[in-house]
LUMFIFI-195089 format. One record per atom (N, C-alpha, C): x, y, z. Coordinates in steps of 0.1 Angstrom, whole numbers. Example, Ala and Ser with C-alpha at 12.3 -4.5 7.8 and 13.67 -1.06 7.14 Angstrom:
# residues 2
[[132; -57; 78]]
[[123; -45; 78]]
[[132; -33; 78]]
[[128; -22; 71]]
[[137; -11; 71]]
[[129; 0; 79]]
This chain:
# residues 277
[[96; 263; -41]]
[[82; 260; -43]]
[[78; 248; -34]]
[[66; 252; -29]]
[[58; 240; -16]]
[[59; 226; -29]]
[[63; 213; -20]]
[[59; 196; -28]]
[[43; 199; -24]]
[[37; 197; -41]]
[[23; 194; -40]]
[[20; 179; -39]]
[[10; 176; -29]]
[[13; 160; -24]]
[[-2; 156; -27]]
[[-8; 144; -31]]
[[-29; 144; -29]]
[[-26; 134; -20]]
[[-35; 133; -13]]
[[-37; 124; 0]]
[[-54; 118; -3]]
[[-51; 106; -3]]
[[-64; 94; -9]]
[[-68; 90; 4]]
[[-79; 90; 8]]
[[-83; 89; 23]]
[[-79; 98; 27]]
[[-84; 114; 30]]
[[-77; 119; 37]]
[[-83; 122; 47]]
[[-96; 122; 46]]
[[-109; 120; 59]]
[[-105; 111; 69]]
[[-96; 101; 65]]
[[-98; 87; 77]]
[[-95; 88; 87]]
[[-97; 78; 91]]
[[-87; 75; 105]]
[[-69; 77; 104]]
[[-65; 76; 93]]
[[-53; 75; 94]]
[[-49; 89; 83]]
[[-56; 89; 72]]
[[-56; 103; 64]]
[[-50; 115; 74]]
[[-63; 118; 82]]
[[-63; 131; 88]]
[[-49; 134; 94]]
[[-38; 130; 102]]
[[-33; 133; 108]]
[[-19; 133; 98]]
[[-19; 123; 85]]
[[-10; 123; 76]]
[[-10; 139; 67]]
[[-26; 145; 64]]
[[-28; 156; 60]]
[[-23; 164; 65]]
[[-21; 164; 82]]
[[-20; 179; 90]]
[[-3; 177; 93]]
[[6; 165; 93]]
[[19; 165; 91]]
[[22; 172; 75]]
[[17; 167; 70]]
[[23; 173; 54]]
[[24; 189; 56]]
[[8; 194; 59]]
[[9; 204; 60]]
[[15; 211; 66]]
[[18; 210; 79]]
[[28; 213; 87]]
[[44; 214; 85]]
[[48; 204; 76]]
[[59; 205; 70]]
[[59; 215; 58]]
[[49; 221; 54]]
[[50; 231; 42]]
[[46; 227; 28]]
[[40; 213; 29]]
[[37; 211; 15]]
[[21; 215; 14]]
[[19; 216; 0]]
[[9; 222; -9]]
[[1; 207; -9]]
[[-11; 205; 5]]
[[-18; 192; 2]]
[[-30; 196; -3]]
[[-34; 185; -13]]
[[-50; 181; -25]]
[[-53; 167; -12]]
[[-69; 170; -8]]
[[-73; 160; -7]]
[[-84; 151; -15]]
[[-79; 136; -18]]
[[-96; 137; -29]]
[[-103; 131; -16]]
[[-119; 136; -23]]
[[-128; 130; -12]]
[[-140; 134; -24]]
[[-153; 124; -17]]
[[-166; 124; -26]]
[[-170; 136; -21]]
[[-169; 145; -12]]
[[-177; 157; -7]]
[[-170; 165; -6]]
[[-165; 174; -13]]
[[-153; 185; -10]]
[[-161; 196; -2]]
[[-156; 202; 7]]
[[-154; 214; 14]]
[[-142; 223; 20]]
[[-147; 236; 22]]
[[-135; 244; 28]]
[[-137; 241; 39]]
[[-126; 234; 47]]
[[-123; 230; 59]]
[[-119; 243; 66]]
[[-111; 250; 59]]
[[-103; 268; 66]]
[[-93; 263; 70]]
[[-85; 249; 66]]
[[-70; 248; 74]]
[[-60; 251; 65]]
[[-60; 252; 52]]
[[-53; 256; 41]]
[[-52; 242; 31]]
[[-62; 235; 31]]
[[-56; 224; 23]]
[[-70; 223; 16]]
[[-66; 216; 1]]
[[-73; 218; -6]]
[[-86; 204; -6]]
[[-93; 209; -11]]
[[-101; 193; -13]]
[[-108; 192; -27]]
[[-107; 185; -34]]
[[-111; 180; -47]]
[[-121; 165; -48]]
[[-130; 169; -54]]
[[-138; 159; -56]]
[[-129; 150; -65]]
[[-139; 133; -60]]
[[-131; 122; -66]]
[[-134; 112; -60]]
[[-136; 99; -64]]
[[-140; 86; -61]]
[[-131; 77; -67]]
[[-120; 73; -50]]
[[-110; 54; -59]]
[[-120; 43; -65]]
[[-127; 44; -56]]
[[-136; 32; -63]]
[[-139; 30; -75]]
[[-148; 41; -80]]
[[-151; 46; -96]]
[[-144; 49; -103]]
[[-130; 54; -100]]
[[-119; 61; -106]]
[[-123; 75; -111]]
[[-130; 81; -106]]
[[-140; 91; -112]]
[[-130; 105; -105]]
[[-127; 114; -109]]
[[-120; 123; -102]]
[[-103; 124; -105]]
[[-97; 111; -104]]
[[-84; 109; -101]]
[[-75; 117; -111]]
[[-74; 116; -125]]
[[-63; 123; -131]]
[[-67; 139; -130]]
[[-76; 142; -133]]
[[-81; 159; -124]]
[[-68; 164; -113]]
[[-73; 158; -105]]
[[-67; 155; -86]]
[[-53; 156; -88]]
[[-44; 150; -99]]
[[-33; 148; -96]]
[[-27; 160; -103]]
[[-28; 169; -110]]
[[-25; 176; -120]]
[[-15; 188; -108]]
[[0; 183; -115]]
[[7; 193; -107]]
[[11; 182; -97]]
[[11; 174; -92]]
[[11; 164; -79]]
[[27; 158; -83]]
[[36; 158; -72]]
[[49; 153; -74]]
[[46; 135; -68]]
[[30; 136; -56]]
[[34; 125; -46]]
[[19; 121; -44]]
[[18; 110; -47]]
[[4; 102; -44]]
[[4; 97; -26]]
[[-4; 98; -14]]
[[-4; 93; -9]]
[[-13; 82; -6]]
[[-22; 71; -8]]
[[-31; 66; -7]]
[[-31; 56; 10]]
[[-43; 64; 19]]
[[-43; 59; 29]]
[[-58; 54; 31]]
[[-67; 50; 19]]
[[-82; 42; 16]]
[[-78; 28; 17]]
[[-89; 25; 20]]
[[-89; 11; 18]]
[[-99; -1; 29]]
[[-102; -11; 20]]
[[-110; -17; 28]]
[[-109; -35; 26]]
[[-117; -42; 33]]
[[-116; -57; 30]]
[[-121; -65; 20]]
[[-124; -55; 11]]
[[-131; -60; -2]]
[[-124; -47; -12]]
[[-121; -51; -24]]
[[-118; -41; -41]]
[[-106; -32; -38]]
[[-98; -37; -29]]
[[-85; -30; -29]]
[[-75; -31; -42]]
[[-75; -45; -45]]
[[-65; -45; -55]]
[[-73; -42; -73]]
[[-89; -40; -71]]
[[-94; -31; -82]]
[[-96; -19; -79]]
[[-91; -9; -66]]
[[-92; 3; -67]]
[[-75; 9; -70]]
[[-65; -4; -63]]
[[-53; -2; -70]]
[[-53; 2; -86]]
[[-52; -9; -92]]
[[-55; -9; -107]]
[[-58; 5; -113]]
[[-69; 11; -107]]
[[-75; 22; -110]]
[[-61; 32; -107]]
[[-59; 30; -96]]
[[-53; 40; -90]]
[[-37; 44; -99]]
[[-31; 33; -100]]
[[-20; 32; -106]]
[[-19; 37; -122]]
[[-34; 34; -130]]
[[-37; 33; -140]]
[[-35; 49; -144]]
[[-46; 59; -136]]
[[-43; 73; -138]]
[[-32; 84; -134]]
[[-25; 72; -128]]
[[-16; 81; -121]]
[[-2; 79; -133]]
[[-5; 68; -141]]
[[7; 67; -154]]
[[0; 77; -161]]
[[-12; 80; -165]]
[[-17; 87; -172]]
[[-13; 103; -169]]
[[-11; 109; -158]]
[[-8; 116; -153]]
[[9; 123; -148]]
[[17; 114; -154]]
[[29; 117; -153]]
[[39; 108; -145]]
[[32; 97; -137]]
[[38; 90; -129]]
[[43; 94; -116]]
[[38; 100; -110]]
[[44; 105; -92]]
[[45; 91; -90]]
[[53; 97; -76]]
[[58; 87; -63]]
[[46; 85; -56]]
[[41; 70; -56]]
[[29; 70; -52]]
[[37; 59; -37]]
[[26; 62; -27]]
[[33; 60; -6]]
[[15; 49; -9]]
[[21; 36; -7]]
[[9; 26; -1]]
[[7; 22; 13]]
[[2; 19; 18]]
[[-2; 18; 29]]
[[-8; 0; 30]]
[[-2; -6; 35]]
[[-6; -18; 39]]
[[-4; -25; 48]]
[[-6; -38; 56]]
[[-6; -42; 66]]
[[5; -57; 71]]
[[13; -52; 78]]
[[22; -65; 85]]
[[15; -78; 83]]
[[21; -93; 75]]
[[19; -101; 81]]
[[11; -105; 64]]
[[11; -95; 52]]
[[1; -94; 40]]
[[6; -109; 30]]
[[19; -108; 39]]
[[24; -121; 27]]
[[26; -133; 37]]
[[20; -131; 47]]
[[29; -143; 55]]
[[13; -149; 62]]
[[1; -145; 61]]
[[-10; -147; 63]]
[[-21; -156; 54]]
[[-19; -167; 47]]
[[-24; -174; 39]]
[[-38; -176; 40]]
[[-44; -169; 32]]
[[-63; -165; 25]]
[[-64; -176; 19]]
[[-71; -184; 20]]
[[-70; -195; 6]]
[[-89; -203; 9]]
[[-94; -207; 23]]
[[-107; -215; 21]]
[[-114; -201; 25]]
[[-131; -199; 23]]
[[-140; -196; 23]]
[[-133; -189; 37]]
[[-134; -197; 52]]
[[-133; -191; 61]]
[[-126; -182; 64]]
[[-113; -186; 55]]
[[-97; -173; 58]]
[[-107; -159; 52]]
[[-115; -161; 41]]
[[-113; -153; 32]]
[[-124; -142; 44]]
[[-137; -153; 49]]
[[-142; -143; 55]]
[[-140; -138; 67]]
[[-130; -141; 77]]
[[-126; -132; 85]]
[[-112; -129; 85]]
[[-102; -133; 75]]
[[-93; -126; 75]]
[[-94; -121; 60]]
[[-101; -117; 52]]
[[-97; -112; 37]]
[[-90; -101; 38]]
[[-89; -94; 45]]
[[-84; -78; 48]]
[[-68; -81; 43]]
[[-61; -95; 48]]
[[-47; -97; 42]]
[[-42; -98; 29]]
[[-53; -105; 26]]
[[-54; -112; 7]]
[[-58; -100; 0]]
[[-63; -88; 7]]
[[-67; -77; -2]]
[[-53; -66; -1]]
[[-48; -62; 7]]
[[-38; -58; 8]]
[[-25; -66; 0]]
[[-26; -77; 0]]
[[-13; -78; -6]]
[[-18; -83; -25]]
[[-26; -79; -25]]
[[-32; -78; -42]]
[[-29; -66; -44]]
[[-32; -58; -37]]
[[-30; -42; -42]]
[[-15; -41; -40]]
[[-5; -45; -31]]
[[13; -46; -28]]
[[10; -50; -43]]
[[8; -63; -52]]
[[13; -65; -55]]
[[10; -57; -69]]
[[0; -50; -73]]
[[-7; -39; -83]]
[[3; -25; -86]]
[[8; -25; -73]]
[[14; -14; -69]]
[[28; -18; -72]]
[[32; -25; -71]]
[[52; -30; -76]]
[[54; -35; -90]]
[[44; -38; -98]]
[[43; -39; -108]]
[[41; -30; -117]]
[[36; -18; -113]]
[[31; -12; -120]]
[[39; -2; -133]]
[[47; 0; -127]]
[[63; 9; -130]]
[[60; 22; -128]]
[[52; 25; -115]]
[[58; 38; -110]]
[[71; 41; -98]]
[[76; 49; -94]]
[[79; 52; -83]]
[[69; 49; -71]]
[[75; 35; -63]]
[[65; 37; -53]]
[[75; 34; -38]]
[[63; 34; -29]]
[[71; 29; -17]]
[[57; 24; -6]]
[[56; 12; -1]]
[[48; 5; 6]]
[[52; 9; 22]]
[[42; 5; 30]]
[[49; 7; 44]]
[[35; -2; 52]]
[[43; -15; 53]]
[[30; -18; 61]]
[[28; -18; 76]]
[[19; -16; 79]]
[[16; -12; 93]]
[[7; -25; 103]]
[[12; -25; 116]]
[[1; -35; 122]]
[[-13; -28; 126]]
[[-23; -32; 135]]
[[-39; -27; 135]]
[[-31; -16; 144]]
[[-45; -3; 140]]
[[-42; 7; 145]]
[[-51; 6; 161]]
[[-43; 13; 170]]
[[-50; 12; 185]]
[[-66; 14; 185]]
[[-70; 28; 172]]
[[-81; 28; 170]]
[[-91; 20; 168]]
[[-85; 11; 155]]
[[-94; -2; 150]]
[[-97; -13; 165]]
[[-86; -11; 173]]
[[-88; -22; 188]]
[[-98; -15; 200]]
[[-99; -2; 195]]
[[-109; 4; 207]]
[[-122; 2; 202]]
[[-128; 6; 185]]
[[-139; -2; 181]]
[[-140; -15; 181]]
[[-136; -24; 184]]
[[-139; -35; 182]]
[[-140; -41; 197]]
[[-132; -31; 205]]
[[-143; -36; 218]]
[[-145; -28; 230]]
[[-152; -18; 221]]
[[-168; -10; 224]]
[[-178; -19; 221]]
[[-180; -22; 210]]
[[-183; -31; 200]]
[[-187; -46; 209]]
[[-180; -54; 213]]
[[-179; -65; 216]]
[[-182; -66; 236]]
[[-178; -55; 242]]
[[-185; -53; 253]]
[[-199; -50; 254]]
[[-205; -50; 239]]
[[-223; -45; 244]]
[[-226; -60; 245]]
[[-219; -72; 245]]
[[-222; -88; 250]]
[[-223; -89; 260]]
[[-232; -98; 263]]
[[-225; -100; 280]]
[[-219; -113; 282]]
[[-208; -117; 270]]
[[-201; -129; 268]]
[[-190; -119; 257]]
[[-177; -118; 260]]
[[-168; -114; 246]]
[[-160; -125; 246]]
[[-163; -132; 231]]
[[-154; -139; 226]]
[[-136; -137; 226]]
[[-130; -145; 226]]
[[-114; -140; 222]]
[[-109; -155; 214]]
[[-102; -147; 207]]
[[-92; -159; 200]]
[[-85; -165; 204]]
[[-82; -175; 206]]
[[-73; -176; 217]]
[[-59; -185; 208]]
[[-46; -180; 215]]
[[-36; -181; 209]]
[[-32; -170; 201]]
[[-40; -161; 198]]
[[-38; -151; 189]]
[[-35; -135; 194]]
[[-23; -131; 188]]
[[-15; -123; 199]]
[[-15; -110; 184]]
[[-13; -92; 193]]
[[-16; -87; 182]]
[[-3; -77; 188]]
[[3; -69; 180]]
[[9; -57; 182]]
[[6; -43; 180]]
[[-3; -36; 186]]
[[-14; -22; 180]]
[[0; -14; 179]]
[[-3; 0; 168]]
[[4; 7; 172]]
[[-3; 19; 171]]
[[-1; 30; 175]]
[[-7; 40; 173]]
[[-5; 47; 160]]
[[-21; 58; 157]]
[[-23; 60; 141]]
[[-16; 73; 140]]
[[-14; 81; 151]]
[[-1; 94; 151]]
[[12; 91; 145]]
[[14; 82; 153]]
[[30; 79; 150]]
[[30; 70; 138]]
[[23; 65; 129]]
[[20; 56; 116]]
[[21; 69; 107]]
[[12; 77; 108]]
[[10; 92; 100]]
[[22; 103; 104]]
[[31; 100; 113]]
[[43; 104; 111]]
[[53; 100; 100]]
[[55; 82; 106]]
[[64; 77; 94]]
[[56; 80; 77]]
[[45; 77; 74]]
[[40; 79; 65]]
[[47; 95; 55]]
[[43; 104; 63]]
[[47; 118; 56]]
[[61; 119; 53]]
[[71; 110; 64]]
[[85; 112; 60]]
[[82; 107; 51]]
[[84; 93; 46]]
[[79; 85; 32]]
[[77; 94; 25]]
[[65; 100; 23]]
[[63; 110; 15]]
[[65; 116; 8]]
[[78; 121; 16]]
[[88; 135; 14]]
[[101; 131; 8]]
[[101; 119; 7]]
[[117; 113; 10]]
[[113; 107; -6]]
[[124; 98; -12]]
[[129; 90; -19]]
[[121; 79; -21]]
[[116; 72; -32]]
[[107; 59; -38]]
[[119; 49; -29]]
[[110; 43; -21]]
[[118; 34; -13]]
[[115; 19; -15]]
[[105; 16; -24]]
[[99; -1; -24]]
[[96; -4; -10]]
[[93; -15; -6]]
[[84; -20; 4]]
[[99; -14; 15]]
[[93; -7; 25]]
[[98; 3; 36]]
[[101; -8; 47]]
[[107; -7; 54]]
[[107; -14; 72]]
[[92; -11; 75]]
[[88; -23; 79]]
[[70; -28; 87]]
[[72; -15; 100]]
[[61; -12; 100]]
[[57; -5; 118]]
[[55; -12; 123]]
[[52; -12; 135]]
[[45; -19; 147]]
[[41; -12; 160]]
[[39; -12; 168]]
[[32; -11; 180]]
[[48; -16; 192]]
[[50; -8; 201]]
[[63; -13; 215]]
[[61; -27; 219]]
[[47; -34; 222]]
[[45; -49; 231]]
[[37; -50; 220]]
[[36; -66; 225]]
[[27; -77; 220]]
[[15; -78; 229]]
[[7; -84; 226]]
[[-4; -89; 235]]
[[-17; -96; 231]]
[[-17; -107; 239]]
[[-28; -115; 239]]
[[-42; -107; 235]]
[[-50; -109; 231]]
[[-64; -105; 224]]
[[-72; -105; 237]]
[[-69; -116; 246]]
[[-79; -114; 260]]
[[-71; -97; 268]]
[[-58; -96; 268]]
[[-54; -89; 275]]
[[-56; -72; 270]]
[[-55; -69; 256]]
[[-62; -60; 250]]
[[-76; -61; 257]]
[[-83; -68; 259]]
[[-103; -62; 259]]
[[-102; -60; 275]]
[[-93; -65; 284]]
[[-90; -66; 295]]
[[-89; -53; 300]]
[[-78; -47; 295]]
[[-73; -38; 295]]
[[-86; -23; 293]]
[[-90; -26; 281]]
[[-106; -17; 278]]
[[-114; -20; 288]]
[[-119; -28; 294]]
[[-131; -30; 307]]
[[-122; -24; 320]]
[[-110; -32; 322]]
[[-104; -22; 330]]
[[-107; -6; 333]]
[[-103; -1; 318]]
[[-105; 15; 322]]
[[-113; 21; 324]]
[[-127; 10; 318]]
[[-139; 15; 318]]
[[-152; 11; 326]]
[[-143; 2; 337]]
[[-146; -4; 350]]
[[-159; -11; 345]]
[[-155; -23; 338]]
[[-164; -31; 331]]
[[-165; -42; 335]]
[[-177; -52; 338]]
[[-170; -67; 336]]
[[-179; -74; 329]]
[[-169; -81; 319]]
[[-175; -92; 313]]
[[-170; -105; 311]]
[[-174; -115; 308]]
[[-172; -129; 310]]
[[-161; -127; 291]]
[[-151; -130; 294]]
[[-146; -134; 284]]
[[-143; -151; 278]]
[[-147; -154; 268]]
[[-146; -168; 258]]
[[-137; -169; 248]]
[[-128; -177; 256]]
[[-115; -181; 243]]
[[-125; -191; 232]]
[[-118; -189; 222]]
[[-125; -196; 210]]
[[-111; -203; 198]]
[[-112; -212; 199]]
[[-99; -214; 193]]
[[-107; -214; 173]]
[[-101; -208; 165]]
[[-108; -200; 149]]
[[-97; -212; 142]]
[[-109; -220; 135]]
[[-104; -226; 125]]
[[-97; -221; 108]]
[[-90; -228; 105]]
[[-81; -221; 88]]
[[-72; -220; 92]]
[[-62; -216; 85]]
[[-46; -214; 76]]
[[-44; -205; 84]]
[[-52; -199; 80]]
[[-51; -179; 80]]
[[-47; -174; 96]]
[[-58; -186; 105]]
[[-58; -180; 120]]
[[-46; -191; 126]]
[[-41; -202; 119]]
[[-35; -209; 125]]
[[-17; -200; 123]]
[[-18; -191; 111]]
[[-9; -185; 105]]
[[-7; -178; 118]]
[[-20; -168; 124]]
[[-21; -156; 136]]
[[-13; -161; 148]]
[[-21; -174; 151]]
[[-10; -178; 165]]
[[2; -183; 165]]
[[6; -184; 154]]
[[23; -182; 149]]
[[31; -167; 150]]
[[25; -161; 150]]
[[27; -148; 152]]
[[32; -141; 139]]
[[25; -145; 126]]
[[26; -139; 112]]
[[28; -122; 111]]
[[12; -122; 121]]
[[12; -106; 118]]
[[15; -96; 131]]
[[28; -106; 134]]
[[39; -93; 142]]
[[50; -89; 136]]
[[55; -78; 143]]
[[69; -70; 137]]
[[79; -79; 135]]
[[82; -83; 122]]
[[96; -88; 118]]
[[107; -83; 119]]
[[113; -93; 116]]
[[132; -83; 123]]
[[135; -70; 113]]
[[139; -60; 122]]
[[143; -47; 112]]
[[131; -38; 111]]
[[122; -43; 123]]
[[106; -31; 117]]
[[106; -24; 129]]
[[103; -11; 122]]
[[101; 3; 129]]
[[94; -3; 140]]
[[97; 1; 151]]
[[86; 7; 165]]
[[82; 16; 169]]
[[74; 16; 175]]
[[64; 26; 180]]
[[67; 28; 192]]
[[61; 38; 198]]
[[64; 43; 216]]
[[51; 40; 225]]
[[44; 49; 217]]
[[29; 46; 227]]
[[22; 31; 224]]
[[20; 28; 238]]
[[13; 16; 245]]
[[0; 13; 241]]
[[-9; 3; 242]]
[[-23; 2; 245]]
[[-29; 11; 258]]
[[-20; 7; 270]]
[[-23; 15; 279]]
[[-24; 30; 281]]
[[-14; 37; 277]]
[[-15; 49; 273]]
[[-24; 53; 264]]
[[-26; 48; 253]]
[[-41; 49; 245]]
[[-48; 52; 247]]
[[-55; 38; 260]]
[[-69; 39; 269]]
[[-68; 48; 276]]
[[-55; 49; 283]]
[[-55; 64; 294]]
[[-59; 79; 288]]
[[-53; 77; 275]]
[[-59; 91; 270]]
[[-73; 92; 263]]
[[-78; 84; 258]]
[[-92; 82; 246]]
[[-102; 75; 258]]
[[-101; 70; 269]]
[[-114; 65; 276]]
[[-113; 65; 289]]
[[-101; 68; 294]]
[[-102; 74; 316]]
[[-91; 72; 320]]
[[-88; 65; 330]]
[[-79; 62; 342]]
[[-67; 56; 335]]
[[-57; 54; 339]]
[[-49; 48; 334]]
[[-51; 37; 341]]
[[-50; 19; 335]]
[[-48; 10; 336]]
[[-38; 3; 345]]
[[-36; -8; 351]]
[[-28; -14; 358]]
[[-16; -17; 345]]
[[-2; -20; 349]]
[[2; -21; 336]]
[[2; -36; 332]]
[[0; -35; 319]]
[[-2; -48; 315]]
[[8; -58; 316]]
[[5; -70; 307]]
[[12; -85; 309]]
[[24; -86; 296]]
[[16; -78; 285]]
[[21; -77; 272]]
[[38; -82; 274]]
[[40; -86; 265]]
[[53; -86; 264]]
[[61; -78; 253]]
[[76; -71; 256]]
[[82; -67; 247]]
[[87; -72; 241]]
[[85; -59; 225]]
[[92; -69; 211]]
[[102; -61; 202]]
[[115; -62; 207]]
[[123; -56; 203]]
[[127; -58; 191]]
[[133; -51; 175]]
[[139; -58; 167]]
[[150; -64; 170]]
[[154; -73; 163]]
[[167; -82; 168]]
[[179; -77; 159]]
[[188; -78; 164]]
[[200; -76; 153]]
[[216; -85; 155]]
């Protein structure tokens, strides 16, 4: 008999591709979503809202495996709560979180941290919603996906000044290969918090947007800005990079841009970040 699996976000950026591995591997996927349709790919969709909690024990009926790939910078660790809440109600599956490198080592604490970095403090409320809870679980946090770095400067190239942070170095990795490891998780054994992903290189914040005007034969005046708080002082320490023992990734920034916006790039400065052992 096909593992019936529900996939929480499965619309997303990172959902979609975790959906089409499951499937691909043979399991019986439920997606919840607030608008259900027949898509015609063989997976199901069920109405349902994490937010509201509205939908969820429905959704789960028959479900050996929660995947939740939602989430945002605000009500994570009260859409956890919810989440965790119906899913004991429901028999307790193996519930696969999704969160982000760097959730515990990234200190939120004044007004400023909270407003441009809360995305940390929110994720590691919900880690912590989620380990408590006494289900089967298993966490996997990931660094920013290449996607989230190509919006933000599309985004930031309609200036004719892009800011950069300066000191502040990031490790993308791609949302394929994230929605790979993810499905094994999946499939596999309640693991508790999993080996971190990451992205192959590191790289400066100027050399990412560099890299995007590069391929898109752009030029703009870039402004280092050095970001006051904990939180960013945490960043240029290199908090939210791969710690020793974490998964890597293959594909590049460069390769990214080469496939999602033109030419391939000169290669970059980035530097490699091997696990250590």
């Amino acid at each position: 008999m096909a593992v019936k699996i529900l996939v929480i976000g499965g619309t997303g950026r990172l959902g979609r591709p975790v959906v089409a591995r499951l499937r691909d591997a043979g399991c019986e996927v439920r997606v919840l979503t607030r608008h259900p349709s027949d898509g015609g790919d063989g997976v199901e969709h069920v109405a349902g809202n994490l937010s509201t909690g509205a939908g969820l024990e429905p959704a789960m009926a028959g479900v050996a495996t929660v995947v939740n790939c939602a989430g945002s910078a605000r009500g994570d660790e009260e859409m956890a709560v919810k989440l965790v809440r119906a899913m004991a109600r429901a028999g307790k599956p193996h519930l696969v979180n999704i969160s982000v490198v760097g959730a515990d080592r990234v200190p939120v604490r004044s007004r400023v941290d909270r407003a441009m970095f809360g995305y940390f403090a929110a994720k590691l409320s919900a880690e912590r919603v989620v380990a408590s809870s006494g289900l089967p679980w298993t966490t996997l946090r990931a660094t920013q996906f290449h996607d989230a770095f190509l919006l933000v400067a599309r985004q930031m190239s309609k200036l004719p000044v892009m800011p950069v942070a300066a000191g502040v170095r990031f490790q993308p990795v791609d949302t394929g290969e994230v929605a790979v490891r993810v499905a094994e998780l999946a499939l596999g054994e309640p693991a508790g918090l999993a080996p971190e992903m990451a992205g192959p290189r590191v790289y400066g914040m100027a050399e990412l947007l560099r890299g995007y005007l590069m391929v898109g034969r752009r030029h703009r005046l870039l402004l280092p800005m050095r970001m006051p708080g904990g939180a960013a002082r945490a960043l240029r320490d290199g908090a939210n990079l791969a710690p020793e023992g974490a998964t890597l990734g293959r594909r590049t920034w460069e390769e990214f841009l080469a496939d999602e916006v033109g030419s391939r790039p000169r290669a970059a400065r980035g530097s490699v970040r091997r696990p250590r052992t």
